[in-house]
C-alpha positions as CSV (number, residue, x, y, z in Angstrom):
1,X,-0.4,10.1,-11.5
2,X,-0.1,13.7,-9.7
3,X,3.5,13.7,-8.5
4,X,4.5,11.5,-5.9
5,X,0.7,11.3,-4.3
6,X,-1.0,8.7,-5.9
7,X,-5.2,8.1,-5.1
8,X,-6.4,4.9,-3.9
9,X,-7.1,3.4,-7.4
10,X,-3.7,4.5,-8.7
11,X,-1.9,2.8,-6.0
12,X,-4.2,-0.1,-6.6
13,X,-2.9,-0.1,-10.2
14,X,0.7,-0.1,-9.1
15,X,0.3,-2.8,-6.4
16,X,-1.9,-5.1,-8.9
17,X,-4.1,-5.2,-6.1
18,X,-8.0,-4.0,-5.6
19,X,-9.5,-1.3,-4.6
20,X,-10.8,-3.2,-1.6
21,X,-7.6,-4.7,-0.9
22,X,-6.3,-1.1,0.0
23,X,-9.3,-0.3,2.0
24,X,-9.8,-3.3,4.0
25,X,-6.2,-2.7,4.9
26,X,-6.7,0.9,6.1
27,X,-9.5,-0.6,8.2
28,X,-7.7,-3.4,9.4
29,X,-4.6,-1.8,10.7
30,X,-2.9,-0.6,7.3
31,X,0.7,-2.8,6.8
32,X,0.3,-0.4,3.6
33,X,1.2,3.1,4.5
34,X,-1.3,5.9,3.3
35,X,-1.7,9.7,3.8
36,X,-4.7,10.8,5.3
37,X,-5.6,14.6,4.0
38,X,-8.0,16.5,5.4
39,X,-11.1,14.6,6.6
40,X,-11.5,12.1,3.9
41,X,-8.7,12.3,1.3
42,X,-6.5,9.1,0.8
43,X,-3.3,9.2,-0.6
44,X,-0.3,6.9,-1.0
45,X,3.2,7.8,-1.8
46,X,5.4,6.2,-4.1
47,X,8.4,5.7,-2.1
48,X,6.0,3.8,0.5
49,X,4.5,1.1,-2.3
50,X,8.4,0.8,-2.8
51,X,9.1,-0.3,0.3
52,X,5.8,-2.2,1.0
53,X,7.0,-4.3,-1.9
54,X,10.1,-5.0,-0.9
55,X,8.8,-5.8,3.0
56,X,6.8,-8.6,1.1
57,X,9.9,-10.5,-0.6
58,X,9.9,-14.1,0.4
59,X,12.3,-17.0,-0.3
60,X,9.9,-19.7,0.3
61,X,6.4,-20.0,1.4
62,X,7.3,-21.1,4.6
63,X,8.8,-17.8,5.1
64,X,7.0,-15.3,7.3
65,X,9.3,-12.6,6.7
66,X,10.4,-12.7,10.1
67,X,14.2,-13.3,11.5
């Protein structure tokens, strides 16, 4: 991992996700934040995967993580 930038299949790695996952997420309105560099470069920071993770702590699965 370069820094604090990581590629799609790094952050993929980190999530325990896909590839695809990530993707179809970007499509779909991205709840996972990403960089976009230049015209086609992807990149994800740390600090962000943090916090995604953290936004998807549940007590229950009847909790939708909203109050």
């Amino acid at each position: 991992m370069q820094g604090n930038l990581l590629s799609t299949r790094e952050a993929a790695v980190y999530l325990s996700v896909s590839e695809a996952f990530l993707e179809r997420d970007r499509w779909a309105g991205a709840k996972v934040p990403f960089i976009k560099i230049g015209s086609r470069a992807v990149r994800y920071r740390l600090q962000d995967l943090e916090r995604y993770i953290e936004s998807c702590i549940r007590k229950s699965t009847s909790d939708t993580g909203r109050k």
